[in-house]
C-alpha positions in Angstrom: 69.7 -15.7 -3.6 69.9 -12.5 -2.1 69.1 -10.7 -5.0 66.2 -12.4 -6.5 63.0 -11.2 -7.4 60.4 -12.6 -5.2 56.7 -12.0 -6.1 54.0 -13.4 -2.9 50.9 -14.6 -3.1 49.0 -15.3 -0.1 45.6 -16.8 -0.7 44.4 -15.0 2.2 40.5 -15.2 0.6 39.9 -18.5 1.8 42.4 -19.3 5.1 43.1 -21.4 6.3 43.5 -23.8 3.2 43.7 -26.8 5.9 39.8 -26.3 6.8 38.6 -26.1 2.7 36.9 -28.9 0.9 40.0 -30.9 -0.6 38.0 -30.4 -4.3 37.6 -26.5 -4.2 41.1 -26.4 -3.1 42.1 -28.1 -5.7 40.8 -26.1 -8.5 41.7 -23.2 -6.6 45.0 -23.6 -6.3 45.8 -24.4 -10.0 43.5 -21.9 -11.0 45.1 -18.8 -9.0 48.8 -20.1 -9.3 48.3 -20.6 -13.5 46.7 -17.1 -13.2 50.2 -15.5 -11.6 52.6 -17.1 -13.6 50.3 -15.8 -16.6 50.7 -12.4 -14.9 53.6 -12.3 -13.4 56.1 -14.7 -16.1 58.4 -15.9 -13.2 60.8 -18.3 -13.6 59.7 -21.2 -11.5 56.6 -21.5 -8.4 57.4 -22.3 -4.7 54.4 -23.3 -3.2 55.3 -22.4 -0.3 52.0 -24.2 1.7 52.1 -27.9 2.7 48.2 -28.5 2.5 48.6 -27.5 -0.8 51.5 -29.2 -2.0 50.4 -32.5 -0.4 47.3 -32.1 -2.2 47.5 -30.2 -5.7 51.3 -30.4 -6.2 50.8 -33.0 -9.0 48.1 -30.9 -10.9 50.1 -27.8 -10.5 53.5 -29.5 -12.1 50.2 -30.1 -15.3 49.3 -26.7 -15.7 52.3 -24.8 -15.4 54.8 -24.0 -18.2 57.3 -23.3 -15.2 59.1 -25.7 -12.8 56.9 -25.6 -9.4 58.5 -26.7 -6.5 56.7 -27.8 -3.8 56.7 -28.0 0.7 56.1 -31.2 2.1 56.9 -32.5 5.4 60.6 -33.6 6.4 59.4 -37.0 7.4 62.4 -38.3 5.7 64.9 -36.0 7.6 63.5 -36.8 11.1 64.1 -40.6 10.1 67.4 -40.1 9.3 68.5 -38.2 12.6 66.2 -40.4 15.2 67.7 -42.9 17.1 64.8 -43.7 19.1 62.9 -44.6 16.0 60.1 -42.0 17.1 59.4 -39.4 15.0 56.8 -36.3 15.5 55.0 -34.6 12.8 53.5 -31.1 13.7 50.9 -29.9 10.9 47.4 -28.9 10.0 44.5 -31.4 10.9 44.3 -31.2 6.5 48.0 -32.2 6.1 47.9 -34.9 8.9 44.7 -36.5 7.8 46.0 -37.0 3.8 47.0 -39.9 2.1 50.4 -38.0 0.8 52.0 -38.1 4.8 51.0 -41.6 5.1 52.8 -42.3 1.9 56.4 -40.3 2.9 56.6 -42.5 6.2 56.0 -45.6 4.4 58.6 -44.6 1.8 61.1 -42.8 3.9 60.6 -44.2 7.3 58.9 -47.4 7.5 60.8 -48.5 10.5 59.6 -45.5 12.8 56.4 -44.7 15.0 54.9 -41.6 13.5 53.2 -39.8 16.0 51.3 -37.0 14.0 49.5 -34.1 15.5 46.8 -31.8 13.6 47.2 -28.3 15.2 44.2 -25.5 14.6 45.4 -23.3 15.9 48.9 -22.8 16.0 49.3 -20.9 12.0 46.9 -18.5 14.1 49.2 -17.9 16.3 52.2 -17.8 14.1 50.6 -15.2 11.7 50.2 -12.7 15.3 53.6 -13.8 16.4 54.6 -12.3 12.3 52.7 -9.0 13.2 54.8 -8.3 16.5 53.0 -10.3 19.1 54.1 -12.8 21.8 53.2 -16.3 21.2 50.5 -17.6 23.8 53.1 -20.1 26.2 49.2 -22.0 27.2 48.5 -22.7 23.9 52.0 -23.9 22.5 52.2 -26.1 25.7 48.2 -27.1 24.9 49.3 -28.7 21.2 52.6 -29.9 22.0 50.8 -32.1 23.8 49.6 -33.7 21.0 52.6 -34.8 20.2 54.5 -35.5 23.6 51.1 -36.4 25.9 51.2 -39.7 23.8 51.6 -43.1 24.6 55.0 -43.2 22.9 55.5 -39.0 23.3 58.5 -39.6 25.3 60.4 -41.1 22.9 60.1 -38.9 20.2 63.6 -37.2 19.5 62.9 -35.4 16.0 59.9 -33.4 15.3 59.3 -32.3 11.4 57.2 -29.3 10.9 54.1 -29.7 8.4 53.4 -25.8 7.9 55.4 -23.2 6.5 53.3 -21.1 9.2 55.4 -22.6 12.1 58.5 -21.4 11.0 57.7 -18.3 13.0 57.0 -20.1 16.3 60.5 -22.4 16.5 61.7 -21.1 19.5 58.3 -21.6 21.3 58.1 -24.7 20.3 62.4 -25.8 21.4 61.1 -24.2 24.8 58.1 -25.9 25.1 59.5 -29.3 24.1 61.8 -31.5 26.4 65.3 -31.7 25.8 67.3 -33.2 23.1 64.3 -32.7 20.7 65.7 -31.7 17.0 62.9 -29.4 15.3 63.2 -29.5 11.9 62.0 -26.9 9.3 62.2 -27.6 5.7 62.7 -23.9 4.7 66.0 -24.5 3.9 66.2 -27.4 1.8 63.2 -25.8 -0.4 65.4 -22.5 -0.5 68.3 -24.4 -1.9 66.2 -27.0 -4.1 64.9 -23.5 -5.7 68.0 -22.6 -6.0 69.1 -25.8 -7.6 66.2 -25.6 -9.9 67.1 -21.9 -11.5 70.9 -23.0 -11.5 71.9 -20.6 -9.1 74.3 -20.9 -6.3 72.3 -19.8 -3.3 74.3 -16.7 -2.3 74.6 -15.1 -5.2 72.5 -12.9 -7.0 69.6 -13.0 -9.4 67.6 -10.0 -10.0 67.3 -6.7 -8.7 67.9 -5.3 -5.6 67.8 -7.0 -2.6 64.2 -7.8 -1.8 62.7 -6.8 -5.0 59.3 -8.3 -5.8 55.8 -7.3 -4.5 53.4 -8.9 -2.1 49.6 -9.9 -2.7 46.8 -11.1 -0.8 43.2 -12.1 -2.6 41.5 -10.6 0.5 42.4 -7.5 2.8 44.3 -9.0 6.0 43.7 -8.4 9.2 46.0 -6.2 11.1 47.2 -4.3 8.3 49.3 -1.5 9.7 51.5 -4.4 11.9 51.2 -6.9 8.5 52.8 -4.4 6.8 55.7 -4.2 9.5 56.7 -7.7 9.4 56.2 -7.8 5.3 58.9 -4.7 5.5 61.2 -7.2 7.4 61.5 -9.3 4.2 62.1 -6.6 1.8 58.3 -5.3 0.7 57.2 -1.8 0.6 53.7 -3.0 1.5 51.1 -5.1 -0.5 48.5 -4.9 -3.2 45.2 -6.6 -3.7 45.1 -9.6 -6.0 42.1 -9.8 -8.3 41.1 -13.6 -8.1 39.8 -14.6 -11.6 37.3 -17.0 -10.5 34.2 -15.8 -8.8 34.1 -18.7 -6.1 35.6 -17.1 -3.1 34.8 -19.9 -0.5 33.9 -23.5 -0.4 30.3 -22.3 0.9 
């Protein structure tokens, strides 16, 4: 939907979400995404986060008047292409550690070994590599580790991503990994479930001009001059502050 208008909100008050308290996020996350669509009257919510789909997803589908679709990791995918029957799961330590992930692979891939790895620092990373920089090649290699330096490492053959962060650090990661490894980002499949969801073929148009919508962050970013250069990549003039209706900023 080239077209559409596409208002973002990046909680950027309390990041990571993956190191919160999982009952602050909670009532943050329903409480700042009920205040947008209050503000903003879009037709549906993509929450574009896997920490907080895999934990508020549910509550959020409760409070809004406006179909909410959420990001949660391709678990299912990778067990459809692996033959090996070893799958990888790259995410947040919060995502990894949640009752939701164990859940997909016993639903979608109860014959496969999950091998899951909690990254820290990788959406760091991928948030410079978004503001112009290289990725680190030390620390890439350092978490992949996680994932291959396993028992069973060298058997996985599909890796899903578990944060919408990593998007930005795919080719790192194909380089980093050994060969014949399929990656796997959901960003698709939620671009054309969205799409599904409005009745639009993806494609066409909805909206204004390409690009139209406006950014918002709850907190001023860091790096704001080259934030503003990769926002300008996706269509934005720049960004505005978001004034958070609750007063609690942080979990402490």
């Amino acid at each position: 939907m080239p077209g559409a208008e596409i208002d973002y909100l990046a909680d950027t008050a309390v990041y990571p979400y993956g190191e919160q308290d999982d009952a602050f996020l909670t009532e943050r996350i329903v409480s700042l995404v009920r205040d947008a669509v209050a503000r903003l009257h879009p037709d549906a919510v993509v929450v574009a986060c896997n920490t907080a789909s895999t934990l508020a997803l549910t509550a959020l589908r409760g409070a809004c008047p406006v179909p909410v679709i959420g990001c949660v990791p391709p678990i299912r995918w990778a067990a459809r292409l692996s033959r090996t029957r070893v799958i990888g799961l790259l995410a947040t330590k919060a995502t990894v550690r949640r009752p939701y992930v164990a859940s997909l692979q016993a639903q979608f891939a109860p014959d496969c070994t999950l091998i899951a790895h909690g990254a820290r620092h990788l959406a760091d990373s991928a948030e410079s590599v978004f503001r112009g920089a290289m990725a680190d090649p030390a620390l890439i290699r350092r978490e992949l580790a996680g994932l291959f330096g396993h028992p069973d490492g060298g058997k996985i053959d599909a890796v899903a991503l578990g944060c919408t962060h990593y998007t930005f650090l795919m080719d790192t990661f194909r380089e980093a990994s050994p060969a014949g490894v399929a990656w796997l980002d959901p960003a698709e499949a939620v671009a054309k479930q969205t799409a599904a969801v409005l009745g639009v073929h993806p494609g066409t148009r909805k909206g204004g001009a390409a690009g139209s919508g406006q950014a918002w962050f709850t907190a001023q970013p860091d790096e704001q001059s080259r934030l503003e250069t990769g926002l300008r990549r996706f269509g934005y003039g720049g960004f505005s502050l978001w004034q958070v209706p609750s007063t609690r900023v942080s979990a402490g």
